[in-house]
Wavefront OBJ file of the C-alpha trace (Angstrom):
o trace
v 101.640 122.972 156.826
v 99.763 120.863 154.448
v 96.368 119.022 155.346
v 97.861 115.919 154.724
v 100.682 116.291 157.209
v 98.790 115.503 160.324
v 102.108 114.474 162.102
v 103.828 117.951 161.622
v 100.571 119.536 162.663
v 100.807 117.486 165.844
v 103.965 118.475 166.313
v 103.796 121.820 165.690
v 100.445 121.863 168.231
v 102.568 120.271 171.060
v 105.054 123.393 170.561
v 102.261 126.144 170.547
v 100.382 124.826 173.913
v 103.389 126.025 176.185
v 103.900 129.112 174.128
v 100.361 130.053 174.498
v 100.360 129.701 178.091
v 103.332 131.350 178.963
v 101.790 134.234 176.506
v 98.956 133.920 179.090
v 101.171 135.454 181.942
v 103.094 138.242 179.816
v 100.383 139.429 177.971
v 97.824 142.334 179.241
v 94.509 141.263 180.663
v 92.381 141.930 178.504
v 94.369 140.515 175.431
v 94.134 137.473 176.924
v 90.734 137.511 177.410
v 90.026 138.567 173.957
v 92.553 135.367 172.585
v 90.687 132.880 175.110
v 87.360 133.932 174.185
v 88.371 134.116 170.514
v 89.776 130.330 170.977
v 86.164 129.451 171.917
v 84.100 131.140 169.377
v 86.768 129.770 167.012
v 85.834 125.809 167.677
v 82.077 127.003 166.530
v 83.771 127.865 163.533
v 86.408 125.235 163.135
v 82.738 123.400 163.449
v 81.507 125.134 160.017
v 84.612 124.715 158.184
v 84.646 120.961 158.528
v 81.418 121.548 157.090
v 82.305 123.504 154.493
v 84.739 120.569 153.435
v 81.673 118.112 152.599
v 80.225 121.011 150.386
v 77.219 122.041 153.411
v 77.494 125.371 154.942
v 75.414 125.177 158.438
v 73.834 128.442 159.734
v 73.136 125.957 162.603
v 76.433 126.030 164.674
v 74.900 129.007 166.566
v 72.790 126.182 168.238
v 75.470 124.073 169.114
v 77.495 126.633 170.742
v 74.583 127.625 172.536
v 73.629 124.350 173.851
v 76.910 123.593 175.030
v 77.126 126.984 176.835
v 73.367 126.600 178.248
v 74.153 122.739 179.534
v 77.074 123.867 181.473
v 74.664 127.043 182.687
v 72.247 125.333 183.921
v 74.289 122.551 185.391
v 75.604 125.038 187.179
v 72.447 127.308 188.073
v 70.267 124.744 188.875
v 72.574 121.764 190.243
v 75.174 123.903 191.624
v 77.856 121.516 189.552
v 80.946 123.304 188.777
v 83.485 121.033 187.934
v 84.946 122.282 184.786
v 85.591 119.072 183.139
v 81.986 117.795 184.537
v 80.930 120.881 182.289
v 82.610 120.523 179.472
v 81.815 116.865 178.936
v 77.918 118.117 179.468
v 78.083 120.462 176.921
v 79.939 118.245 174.307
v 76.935 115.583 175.487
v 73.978 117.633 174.961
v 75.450 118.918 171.368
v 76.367 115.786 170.275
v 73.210 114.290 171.217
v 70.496 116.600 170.171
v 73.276 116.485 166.605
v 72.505 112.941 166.367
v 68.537 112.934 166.379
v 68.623 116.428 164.071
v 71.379 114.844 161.998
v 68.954 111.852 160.722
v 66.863 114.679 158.879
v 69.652 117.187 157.711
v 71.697 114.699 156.034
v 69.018 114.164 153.102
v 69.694 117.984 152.443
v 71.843 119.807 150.395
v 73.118 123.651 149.571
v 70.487 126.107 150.341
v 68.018 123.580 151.476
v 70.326 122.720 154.022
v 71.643 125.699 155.280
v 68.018 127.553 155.864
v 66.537 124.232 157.746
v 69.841 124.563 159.658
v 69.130 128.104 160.431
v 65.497 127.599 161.284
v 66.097 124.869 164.303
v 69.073 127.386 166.098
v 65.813 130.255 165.555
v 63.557 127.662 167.201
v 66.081 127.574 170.722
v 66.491 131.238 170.419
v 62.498 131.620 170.503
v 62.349 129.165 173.133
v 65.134 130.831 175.542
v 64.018 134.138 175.121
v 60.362 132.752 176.473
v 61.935 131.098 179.383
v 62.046 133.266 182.294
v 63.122 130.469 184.653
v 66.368 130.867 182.033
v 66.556 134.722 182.594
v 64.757 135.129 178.852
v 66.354 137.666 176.650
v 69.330 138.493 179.923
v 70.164 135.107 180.521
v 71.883 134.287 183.593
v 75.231 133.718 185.253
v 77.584 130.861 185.943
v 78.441 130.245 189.307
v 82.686 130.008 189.590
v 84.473 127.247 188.059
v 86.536 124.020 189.868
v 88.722 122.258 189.142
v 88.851 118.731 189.918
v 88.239 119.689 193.395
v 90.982 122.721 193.187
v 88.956 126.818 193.571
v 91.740 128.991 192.978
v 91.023 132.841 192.955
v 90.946 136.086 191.559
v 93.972 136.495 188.886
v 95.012 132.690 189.633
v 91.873 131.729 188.370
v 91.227 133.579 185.216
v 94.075 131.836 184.162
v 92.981 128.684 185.102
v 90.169 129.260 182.950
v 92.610 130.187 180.139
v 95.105 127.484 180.262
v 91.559 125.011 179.923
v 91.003 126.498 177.013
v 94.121 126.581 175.342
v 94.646 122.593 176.422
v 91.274 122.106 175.097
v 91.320 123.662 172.075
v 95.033 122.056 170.707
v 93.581 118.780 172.069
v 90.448 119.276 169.622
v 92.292 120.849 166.207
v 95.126 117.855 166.881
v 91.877 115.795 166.708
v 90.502 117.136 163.821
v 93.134 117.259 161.833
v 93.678 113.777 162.279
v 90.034 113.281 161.234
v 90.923 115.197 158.320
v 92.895 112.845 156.288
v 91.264 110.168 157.380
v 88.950 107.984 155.016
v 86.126 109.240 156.639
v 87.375 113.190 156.285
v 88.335 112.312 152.708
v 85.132 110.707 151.901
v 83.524 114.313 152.922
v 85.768 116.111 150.329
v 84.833 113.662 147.749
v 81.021 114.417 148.752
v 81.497 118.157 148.060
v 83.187 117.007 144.840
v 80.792 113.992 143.044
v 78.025 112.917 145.844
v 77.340 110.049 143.005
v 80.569 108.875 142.939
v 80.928 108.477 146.730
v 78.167 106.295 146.237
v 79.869 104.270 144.040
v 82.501 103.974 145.650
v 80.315 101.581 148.104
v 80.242 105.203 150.789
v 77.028 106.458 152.099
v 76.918 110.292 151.219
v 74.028 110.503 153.627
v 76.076 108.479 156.307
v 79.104 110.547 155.827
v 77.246 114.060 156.071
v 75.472 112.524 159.121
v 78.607 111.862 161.279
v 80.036 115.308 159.675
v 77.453 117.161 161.137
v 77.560 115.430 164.228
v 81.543 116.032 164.954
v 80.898 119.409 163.752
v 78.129 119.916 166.196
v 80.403 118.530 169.008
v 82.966 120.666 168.298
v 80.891 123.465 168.685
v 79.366 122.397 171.619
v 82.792 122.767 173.300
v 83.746 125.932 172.030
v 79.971 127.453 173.235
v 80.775 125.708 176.870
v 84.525 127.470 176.895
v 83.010 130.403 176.200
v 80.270 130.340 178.858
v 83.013 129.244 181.399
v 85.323 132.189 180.630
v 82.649 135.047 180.463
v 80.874 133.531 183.465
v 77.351 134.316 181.492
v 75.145 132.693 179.241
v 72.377 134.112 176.684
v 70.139 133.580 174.140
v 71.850 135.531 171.338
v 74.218 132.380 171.468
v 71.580 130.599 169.508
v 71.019 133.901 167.493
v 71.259 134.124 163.411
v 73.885 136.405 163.745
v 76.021 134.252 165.796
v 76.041 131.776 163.411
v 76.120 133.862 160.142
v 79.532 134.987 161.990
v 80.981 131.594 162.563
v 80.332 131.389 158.851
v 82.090 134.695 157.773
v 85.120 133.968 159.610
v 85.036 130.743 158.398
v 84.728 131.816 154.969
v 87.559 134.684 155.464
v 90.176 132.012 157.216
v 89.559 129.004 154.616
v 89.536 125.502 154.878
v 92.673 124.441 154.348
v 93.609 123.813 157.726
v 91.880 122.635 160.768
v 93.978 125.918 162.599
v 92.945 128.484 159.896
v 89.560 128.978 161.931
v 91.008 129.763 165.059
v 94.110 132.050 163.521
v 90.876 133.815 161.658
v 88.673 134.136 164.438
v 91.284 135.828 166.808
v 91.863 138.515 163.977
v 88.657 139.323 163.336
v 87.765 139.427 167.210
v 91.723 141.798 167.020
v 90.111 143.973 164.194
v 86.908 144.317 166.073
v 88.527 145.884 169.544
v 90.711 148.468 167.430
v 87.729 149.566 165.321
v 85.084 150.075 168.037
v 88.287 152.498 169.985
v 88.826 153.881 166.161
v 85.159 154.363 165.239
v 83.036 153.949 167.643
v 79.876 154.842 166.041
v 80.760 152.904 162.689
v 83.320 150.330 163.605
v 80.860 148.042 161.584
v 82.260 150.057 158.578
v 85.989 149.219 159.381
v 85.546 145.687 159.811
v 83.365 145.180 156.865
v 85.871 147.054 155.046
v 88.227 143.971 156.122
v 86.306 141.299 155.072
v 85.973 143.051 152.121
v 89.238 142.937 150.883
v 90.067 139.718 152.377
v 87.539 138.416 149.639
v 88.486 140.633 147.099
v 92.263 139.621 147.113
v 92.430 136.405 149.089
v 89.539 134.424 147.447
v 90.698 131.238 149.130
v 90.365 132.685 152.515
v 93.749 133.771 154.791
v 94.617 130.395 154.909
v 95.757 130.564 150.813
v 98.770 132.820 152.144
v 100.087 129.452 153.867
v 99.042 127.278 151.100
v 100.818 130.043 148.564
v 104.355 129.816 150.204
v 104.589 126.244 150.185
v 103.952 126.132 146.873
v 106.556 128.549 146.587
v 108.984 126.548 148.775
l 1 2 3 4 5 6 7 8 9 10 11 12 13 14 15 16 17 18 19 20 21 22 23 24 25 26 27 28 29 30 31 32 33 34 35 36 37 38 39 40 41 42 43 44 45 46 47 48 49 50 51 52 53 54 55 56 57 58 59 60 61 62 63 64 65 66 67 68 69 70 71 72 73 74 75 76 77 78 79 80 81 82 83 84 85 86 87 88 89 90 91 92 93 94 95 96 97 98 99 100 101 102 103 104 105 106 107 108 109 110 111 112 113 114 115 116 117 118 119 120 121 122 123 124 125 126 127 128 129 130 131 132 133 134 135 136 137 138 139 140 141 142 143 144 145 146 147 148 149 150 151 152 153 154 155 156 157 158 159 160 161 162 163 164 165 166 167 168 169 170 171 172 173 174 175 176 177 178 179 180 181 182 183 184 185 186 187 188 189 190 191 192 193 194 195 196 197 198 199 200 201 202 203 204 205 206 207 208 209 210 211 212 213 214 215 216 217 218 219 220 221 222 223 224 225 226 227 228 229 230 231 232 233 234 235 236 237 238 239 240 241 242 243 244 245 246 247 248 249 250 251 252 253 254 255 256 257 258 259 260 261 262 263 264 265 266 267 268 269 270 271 272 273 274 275 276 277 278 279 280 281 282 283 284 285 286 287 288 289 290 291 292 293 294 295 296 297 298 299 300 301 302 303 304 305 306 307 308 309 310 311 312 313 314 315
């Protein structure tokens, strides 16, 4: 399923959406809770690996997952809004927006310069919601229950409500980004990682084009931090953490950026090899699934992705 094959990756989206829901009523509870909450946390780092395309690796997506899960939080808290889709366009919004103004300075940065002053404004939010007490400081707070357009269903009908929003949502977004991808703007990111000089040759702004990366990358993540508030019901300020976002990295790193779906395939393992080690290990699961990543590095440099990317080159 090559990058430049957007078509087939439409295609082949269209196909998964009603397999995924219909896994959504065969599957055990808590498996699909673990894939829709995996879904989420993998936008955040669908966010990073578009990132990661331009050459910039952002230890900032940790913010935009938590503003997107705070803006539908306190939209609900505070306004009593709970319109789903009301929700989710507030979170993409706020991202996007605060993105845009942070953008302006991050784009004249590069490598490790980048990456720490990246780190250091998702450190700033995390000092400032663990300070708020009208925000529930270091507990945060919950969501009140989710509509939809109008419709409250309950109990099991609406857990999977919440589930089948973020499946749509999240096939919607990778068709999306894929697209974006192989488009002149996505390839004028790839060139950027390659020979920033060159792109400005080429009559491109490098600044301009890691601008509006960072800015779709931001958005993204902004919708995967809203899914996740709406399906765990609960918002906190570890969202914004340096943890959070050193993980979006890792798994981003592990799955590879070869594909806008490698992100999400690798974030729903890892969350897979996460479960079974803490009811292996309890006291040192951290051991088993470091022992993972490990050898994921080790032996699949490329990240899991470089399986696909070996058999068609086989084929």
């Amino acid at each position: 399923m090559s990058v430049r094959r957007p078509g087939l990756t439409v295609l082949l989206l269209l196909a998964a959406l009603p397999l995924l829901l219909a896994a959504g009523l065969i599957i055990p509870n808590w498996l699909r809770f673990l894939l829709q909450v995996s879904l989420a946390a993998g936008l955040a780092t669908l966010g990073v690996a578009v990132q990661m395309r331009t050459g910039l690796v952002s230890f900032s997506q940790g913010l935009y997952y938590c503003l997107g899960g705070y803006a539908a939080g306190m939209a609900g808290h505070f306004l009593a809004i709970t319109d789903a889709f009301v929700l989710l366009a507030l979170g993409l919004a706020v991202s996007s927006l605060v993105a845009s103004v942070l953008g302006l300075l991050l784009a004249r940065y590069r490598e490790i310069f980048f990456a720490m002053l990246s780190l250091a404004f998702s450190m700033i939010l995390y000092g400032l919601l663990v300070n708020a007490e009208a925000l529930g400081s270091t507990d945060g707070f919950n969501l009140p229950k989710s509509t939809f357009l109008g419709f409250a269903p309950q109990d099991e009908a609406f857990h999977f409500s919440v589930y089948a929003l973020t499946c749509v949502i999240t096939v919607a977004t990778v068709g999306l980004v894929q697209r974006y991808l192989v488009s002149g703007l996505g390839a004028a990111g790839e060139a950027l990682r390659e020979n920033e000089l060159r792109v400005e040759y080429l009559g491109t702004s490098a600044k301009r084009a890691a601008y509006l990366t960072y800015v779709i990358a931001a958005a993204i993540s902004g919708l995967g931090g809203t899914l996740a508030a709406l399906s765990i019901g609960h918002v906190d300020p570890d969202m914004a953490y340096w943890t959070t976002s050193g993980q979006f990295v890792f798994v981003a790193l592990l799955s590879g950026t070869g594909h806008a779906v490698a992100p999400l395939v690798g974030s729903f393992l890892i969350e897979l090899v996460r479960v079974y080690a803490v009811e292996i290990s309890p006291n040192t699961w951290q051991m088993i699934l470091g022992g993972v990543m490990l050898l994921v590095i080790i032996f699949l440099p490329g990240g899991l992705w470089s399986l696909v990317a070996m058999r068609q080159r086989k084929g």
